[in-house]
Backbone as CSV, one residue per row, in Angstrom:
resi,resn,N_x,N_y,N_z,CA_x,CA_y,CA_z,C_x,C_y,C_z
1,UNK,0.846,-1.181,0.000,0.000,0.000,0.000,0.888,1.240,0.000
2,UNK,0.163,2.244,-0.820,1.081,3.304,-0.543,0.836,4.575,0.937
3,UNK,1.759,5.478,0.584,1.465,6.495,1.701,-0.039,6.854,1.957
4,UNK,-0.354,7.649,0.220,-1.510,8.689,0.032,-2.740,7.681,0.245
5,UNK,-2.974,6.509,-0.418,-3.661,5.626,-0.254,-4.111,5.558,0.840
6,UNK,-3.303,5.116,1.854,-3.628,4.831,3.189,-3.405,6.279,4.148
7,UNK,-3.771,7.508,3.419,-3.818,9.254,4.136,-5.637,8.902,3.898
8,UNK,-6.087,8.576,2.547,-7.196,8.781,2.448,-8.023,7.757,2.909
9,UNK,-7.206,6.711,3.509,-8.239,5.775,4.918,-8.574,6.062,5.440
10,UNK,-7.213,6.850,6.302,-6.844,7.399,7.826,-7.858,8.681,7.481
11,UNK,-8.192,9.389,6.674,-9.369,10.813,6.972,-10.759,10.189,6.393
12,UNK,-10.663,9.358,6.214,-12.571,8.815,5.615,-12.804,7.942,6.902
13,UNK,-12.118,7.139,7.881,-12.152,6.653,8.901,-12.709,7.663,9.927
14,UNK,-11.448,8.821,9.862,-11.644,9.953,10.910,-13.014,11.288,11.007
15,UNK,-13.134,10.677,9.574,-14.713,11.365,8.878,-15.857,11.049,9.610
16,UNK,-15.580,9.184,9.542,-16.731,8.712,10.057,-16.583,8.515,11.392
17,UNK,-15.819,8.838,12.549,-15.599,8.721,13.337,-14.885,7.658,14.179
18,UNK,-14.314,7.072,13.323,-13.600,5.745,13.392,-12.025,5.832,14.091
19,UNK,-12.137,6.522,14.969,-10.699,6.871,15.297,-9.400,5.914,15.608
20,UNK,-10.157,4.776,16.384,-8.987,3.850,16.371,-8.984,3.296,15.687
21,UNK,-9.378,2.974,14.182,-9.142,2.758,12.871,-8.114,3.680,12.110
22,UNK,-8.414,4.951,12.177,-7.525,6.221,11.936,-6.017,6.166,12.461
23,UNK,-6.283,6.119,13.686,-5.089,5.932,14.946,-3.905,4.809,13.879
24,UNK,-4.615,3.476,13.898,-4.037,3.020,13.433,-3.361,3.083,11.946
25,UNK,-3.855,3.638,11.302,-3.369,3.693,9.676,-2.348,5.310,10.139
26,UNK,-2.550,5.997,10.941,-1.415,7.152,10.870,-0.486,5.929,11.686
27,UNK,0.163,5.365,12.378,0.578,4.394,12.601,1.431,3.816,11.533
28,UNK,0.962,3.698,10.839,0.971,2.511,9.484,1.754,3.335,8.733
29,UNK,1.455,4.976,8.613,2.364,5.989,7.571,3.273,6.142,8.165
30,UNK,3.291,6.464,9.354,4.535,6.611,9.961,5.720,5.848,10.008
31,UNK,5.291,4.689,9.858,6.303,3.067,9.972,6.739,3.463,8.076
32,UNK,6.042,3.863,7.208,6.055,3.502,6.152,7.029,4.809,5.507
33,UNK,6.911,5.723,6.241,7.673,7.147,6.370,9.246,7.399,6.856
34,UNK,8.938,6.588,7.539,10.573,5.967,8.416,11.375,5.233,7.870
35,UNK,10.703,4.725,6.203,11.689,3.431,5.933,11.646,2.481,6.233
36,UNK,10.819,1.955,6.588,9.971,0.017,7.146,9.052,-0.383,6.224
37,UNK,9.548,-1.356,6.464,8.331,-2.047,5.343,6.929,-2.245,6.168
38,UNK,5.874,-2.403,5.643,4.513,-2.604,5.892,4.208,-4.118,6.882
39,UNK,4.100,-2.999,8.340,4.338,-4.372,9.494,3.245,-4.315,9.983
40,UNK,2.810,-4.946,10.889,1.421,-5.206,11.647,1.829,-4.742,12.821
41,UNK,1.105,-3.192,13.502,1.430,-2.447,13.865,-0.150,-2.386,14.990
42,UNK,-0.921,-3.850,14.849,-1.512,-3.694,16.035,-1.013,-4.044,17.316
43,UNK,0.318,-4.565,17.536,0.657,-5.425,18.859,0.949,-3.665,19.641
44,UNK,1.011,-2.920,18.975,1.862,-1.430,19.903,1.016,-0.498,20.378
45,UNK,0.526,0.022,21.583,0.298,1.073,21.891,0.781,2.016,22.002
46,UNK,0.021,3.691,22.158,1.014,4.727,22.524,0.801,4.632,24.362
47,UNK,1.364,5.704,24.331,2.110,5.852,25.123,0.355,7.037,26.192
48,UNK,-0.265,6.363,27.264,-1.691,7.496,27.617,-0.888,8.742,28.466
49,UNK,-1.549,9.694,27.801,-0.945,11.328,28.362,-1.453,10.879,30.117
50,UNK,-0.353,11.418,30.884,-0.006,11.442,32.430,-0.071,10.277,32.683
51,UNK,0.532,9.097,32.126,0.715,8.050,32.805,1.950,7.672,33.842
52,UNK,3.010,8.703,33.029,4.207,8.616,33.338,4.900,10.104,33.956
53,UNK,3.568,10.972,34.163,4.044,12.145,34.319,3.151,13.468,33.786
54,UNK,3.565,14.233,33.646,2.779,15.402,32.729,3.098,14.927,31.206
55,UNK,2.586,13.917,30.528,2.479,13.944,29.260,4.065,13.777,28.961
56,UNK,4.980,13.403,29.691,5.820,13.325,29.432,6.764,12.064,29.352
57,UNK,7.277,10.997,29.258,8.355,9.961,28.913,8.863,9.866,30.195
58,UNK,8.972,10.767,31.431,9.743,10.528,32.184,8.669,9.934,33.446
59,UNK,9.568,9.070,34.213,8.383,8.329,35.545,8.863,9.225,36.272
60,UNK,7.297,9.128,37.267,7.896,9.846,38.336,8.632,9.553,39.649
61,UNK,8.971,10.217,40.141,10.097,10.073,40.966,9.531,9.981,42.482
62,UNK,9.224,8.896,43.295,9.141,8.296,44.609,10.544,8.261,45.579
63,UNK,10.139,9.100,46.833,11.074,8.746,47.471,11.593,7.719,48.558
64,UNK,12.905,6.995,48.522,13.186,5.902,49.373,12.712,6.035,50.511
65,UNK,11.562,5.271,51.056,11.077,4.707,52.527,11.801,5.540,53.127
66,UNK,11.100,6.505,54.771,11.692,6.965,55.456,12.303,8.347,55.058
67,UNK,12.540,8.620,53.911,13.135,10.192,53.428,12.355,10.847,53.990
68,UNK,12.995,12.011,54.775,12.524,13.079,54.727,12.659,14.537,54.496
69,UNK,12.182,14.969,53.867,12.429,16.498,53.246,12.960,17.165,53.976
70,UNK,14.463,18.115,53.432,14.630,18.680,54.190,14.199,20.218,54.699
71,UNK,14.629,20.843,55.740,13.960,21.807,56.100,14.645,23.397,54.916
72,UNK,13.629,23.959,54.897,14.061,25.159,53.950,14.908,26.363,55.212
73,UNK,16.234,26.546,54.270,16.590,27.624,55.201,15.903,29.155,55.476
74,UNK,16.581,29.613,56.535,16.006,30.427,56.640,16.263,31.691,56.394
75,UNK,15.387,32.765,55.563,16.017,33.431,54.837,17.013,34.671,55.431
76,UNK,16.232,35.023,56.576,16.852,35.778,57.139,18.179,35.660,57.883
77,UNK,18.763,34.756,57.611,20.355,34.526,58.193,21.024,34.364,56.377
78,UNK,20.304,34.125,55.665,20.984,33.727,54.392,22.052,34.517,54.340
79,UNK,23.228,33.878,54.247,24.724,34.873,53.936,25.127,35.591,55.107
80,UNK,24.488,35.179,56.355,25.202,35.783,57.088,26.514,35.488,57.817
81,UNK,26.977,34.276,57.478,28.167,33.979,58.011,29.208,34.689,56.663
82,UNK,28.908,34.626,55.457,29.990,35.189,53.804,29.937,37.122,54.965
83,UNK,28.660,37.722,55.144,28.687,38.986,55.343,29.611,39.204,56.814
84,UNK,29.405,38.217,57.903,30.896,38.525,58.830,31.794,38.472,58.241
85,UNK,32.605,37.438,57.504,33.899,37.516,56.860,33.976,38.259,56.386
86,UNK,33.416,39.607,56.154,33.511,40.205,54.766,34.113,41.757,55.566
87,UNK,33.612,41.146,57.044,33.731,42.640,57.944,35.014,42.814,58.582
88,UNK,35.778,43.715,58.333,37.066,43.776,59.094,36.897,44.211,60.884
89,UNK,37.621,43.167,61.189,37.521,43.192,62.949,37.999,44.198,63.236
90,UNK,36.939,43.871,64.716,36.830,45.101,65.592,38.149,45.474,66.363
């Protein structure tokens, strides 16, 4: 089958509302777009938005049993030990 052939599946599918019919034949161009020959491209799912994150590839990140966060400093000393050094003694 060719590309265009199987463009005008994938939008007469998507016409009729046939989406995971659609789904699959953009699937099918894509493999066929890449340089592959014409494979059976039902064994693959994508990938469901926030499964792994915000829509993103990466898992999320759990922390080891027992961690605990540490405390935020506090701002009002921030730099105050750099600002003594900085003061010539009394």
């Amino acid at each position: 089958m060719d590309i265009e052939n199987l463009r005008r599946q994938m939008e007469a599918a998507a016409a009729a509302m046939d989406f995971e019919t659609a789904g699959k034949l953009r699937d099918q161009i894509s493999v066929l777009r890449g340089g592959g020959e014409s494979t059976d491209t039902s064994g693959l799912t994508r990938q469901q938005p926030g499964a792994m994150g915000l829509g993103t590839s990466q898992q999320r990140m759990t922390p080891p049993s027992g961690w605990v966060k540490p405390k935020k400093p506090d701002p009002m000393t921030k730099g105050a030990q750099a600002v003594a050094l900085l003061r010539p003694p009394p």
